[in-house]
VMD Tcl script that draws the C-alpha trace (Angstrom):
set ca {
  {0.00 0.00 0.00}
  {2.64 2.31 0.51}
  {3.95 2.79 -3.08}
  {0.49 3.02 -4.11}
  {0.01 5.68 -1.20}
  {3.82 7.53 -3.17}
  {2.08 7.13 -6.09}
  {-1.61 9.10 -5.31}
  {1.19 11.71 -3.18}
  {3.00 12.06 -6.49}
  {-0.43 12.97 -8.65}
  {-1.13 15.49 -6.24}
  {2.00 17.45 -6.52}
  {2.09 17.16 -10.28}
  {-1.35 18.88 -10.15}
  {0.54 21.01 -8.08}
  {3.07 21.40 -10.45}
  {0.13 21.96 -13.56}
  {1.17 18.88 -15.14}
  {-2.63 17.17 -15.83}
  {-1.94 15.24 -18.49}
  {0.62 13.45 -16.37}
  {-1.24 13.10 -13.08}
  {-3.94 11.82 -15.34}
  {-1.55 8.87 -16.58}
  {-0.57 8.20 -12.66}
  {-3.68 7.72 -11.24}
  {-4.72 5.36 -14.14}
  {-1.73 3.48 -13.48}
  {-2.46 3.32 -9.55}
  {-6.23 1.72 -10.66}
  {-3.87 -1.35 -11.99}
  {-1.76 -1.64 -8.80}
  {-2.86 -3.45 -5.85}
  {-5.38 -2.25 -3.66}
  {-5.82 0.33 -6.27}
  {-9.54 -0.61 -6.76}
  {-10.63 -0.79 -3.37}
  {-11.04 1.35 0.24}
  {-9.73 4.63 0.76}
  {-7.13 4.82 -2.00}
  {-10.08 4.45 -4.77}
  {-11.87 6.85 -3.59}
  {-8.50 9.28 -3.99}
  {-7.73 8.12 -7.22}
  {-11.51 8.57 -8.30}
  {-11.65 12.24 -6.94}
  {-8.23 12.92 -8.21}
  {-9.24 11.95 -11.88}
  {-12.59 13.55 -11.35}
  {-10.90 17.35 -10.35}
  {-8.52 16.43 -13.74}
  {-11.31 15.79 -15.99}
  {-13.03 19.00 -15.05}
  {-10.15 21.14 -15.32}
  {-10.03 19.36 -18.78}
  {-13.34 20.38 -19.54}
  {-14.19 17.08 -19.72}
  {-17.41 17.28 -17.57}
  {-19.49 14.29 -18.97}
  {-16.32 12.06 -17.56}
  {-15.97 13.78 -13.96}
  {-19.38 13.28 -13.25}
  {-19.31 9.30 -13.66}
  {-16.60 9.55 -11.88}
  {-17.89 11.58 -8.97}
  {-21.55 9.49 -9.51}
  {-19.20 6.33 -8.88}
  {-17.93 8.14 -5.57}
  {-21.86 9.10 -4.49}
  {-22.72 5.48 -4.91}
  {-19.62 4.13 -2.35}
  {-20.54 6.52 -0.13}
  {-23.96 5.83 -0.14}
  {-23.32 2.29 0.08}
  {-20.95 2.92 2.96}
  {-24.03 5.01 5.03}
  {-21.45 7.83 4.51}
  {-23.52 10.86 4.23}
  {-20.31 13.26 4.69}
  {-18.70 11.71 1.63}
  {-21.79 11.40 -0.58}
  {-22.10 15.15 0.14}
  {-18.01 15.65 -0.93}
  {-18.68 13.52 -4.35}
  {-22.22 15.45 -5.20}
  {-20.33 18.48 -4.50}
  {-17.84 17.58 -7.10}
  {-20.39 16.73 -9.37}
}
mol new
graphics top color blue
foreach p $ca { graphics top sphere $p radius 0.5 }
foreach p [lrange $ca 0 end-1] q [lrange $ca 1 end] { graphics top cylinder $p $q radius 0.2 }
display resetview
């Protein structure tokens, strides 16, 4: 988990740095790793592409991705983080 947790890290401070296209790439890449489609660490890597999509103007594609987030939360009885995901909607 903890190269996984580098690699989320390392998206954020590319964003940081205004490299989308990039953190884009990284976070795809941490889906394929392990534990990269489960718990906490999905849920960063499916904001994290959300926020990249919309500063892409890619709207259609952040809001799956946030509607995806809604639905774990929901699932989880996690009103607090159904309200962060509709918010990024």
């Amino acid at each position: 988990m903890g190269d996984l947790s580098l690699k989320i890290q390392t998206a954020f401070e590319l964003f940081d740095a205004g490299r989308p296209r990039e953190v884009e790439a990284l976070y795809r890449l941490c889906l394929d790793e392990p534990g990269g489609r489960e718990g906490r660490a999905y849920r960063s890597i499916l904001h994290g592409l959300g926020y990249i999509k919309c500063e892409q103007g890619r709207y259609g594609e952040a809001r799956s991705l946030y509607e995806e987030l809604a639905a774990l939360a929901r699932s989880d009885a996690d009103p607090l983080e159904e309200a962060i995901a509709l918010a990024g909607r």
